[in-house]
C-alpha positions as CSV (number, residue, x, y, z in Angstrom):
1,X,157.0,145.2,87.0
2,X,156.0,145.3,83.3
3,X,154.4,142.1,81.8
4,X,153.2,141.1,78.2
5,X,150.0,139.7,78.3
6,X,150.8,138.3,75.3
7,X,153.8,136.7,75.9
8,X,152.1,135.4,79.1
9,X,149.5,132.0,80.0
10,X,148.0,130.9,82.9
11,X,148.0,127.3,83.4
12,X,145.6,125.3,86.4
13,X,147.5,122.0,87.1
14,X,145.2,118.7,87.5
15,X,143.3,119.0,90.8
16,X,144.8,116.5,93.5
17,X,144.0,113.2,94.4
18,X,142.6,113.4,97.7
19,X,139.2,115.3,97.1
20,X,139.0,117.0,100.5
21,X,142.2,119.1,99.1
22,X,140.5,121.2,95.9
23,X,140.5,124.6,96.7
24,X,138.0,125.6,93.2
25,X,136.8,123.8,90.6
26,X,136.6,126.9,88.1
27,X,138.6,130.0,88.1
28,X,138.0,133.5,87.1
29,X,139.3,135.1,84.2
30,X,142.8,136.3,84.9
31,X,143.8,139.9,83.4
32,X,147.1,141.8,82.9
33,X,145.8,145.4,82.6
34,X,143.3,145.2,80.1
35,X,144.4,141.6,78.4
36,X,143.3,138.9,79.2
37,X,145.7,136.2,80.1
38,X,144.8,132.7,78.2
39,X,144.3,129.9,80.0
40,X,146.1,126.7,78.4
41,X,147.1,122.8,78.8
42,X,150.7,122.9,78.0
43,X,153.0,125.5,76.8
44,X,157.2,126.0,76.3
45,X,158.8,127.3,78.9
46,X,162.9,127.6,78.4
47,X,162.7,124.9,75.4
48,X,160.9,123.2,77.9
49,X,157.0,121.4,77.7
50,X,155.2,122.1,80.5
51,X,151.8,120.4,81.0
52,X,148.7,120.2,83.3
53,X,149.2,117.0,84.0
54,X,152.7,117.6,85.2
55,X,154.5,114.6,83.5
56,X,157.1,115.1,80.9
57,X,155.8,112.7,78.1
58,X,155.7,115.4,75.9
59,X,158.7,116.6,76.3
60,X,160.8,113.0,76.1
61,X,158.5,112.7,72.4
62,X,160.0,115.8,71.2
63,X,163.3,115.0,72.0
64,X,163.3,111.6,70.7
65,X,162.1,112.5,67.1
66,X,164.9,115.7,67.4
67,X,167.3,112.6,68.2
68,X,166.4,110.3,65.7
69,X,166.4,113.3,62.8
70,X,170.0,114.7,64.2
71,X,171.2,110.6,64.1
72,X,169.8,110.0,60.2
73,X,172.0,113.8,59.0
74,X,174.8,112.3,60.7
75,X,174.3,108.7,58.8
76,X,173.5,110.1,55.6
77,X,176.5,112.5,55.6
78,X,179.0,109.8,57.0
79,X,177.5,108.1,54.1
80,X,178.4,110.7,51.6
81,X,182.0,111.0,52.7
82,X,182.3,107.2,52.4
83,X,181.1,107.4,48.8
């Protein structure tokens, strides 16, 4: 299997919340050949935000602004027509 260590993150999700359940509290350096993966909080995945802390608030932001802009082209070129 060929991977792009570029193209590719590692991500730890937020530790659970019964304590007796942490495996590790740090974790080594992760390498594809000789890349280093980098470790990160959130990244796109399939136009997607994924995040650590597993909740989607990021995601339903995005697409309300992307909402809001698509509805004010739609209002301002209704508007035109009407003009």
């Amino acid at each position: 299997m060929l991977c792009n260590a570029k193209k590719s993150v590692s991500m730890v999700v937020n530790a659970p919340k019964c304590k007796n359940r942490i495996v590790s509290v740090s974790f080594p350096v992760f390498k594809l050949g000789n890349a280093t993966v980098q470790f990160v909080n959130e990244f796109r995945y399939l136009g997607h935000i994924i995040t650590e802390n597993q909740k989607d608030d990021d995601d339903i932001e995005r697409e309300t602004r992307n909402l809001f802009i698509r509805t004010k082209r739609s209002v301002a070129s209704f508007w035109q027509v009407l003009s």
